[in-house]
C-alpha positions in Angstrom: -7.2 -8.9 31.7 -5.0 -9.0 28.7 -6.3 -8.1 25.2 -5.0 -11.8 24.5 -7.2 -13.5 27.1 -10.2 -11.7 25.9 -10.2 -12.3 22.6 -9.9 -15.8 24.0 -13.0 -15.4 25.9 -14.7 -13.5 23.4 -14.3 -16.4 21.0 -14.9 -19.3 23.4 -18.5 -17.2 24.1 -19.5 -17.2 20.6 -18.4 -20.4 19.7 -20.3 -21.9 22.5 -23.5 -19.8 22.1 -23.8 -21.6 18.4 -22.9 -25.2 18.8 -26.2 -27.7 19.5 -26.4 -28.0 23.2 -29.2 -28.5 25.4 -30.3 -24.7 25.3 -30.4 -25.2 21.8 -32.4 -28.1 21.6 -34.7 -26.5 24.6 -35.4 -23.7 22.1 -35.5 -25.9 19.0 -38.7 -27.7 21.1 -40.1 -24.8 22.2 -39.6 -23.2 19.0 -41.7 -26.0 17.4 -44.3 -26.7 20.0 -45.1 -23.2 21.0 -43.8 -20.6 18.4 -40.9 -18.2 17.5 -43.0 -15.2 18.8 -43.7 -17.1 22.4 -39.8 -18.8 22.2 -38.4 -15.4 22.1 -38.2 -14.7 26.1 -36.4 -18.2 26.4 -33.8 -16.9 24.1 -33.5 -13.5 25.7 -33.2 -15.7 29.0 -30.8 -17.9 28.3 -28.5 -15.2 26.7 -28.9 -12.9 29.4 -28.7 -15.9 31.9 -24.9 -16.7 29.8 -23.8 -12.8 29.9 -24.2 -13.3 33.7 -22.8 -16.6 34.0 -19.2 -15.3 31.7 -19.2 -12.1 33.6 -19.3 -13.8 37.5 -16.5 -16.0 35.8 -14.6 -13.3 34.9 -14.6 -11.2 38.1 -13.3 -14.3 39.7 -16.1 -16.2 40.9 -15.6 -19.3 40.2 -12.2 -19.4 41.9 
């Protein structure tokens, strides 16, 4: 992979990881209803779960 394209990716990652989606708004709820200190294994989840997700992506498994 090209330093270009993983800036690229690198970038798309972050950008995506900030903007309100529904993983936000899960942990925005469960934030509220339950917590920050009981909220905190959603957010390792769903990071870990992304990581995963961009890294089967980039060996090609989505082709």
């Amino acid at each position: 992979m090209s330093l270009d394209a993983f800036l690229a990716l690198l970038v798309y990652a972050f950008v995506t990881s900030i903007t309100p989606g529904p993983n936000n708004l899960m942990l925005l709820a469960s934030g509220v209803n339950f917590g920050i200190v009981r909220t905190i294994p959603h957010m390792l989840g769903i990071g870990i779960g992304f990581l995963v997700l961009l890294i089967a992506v980039g060996l090609g498994l989505g082709a």
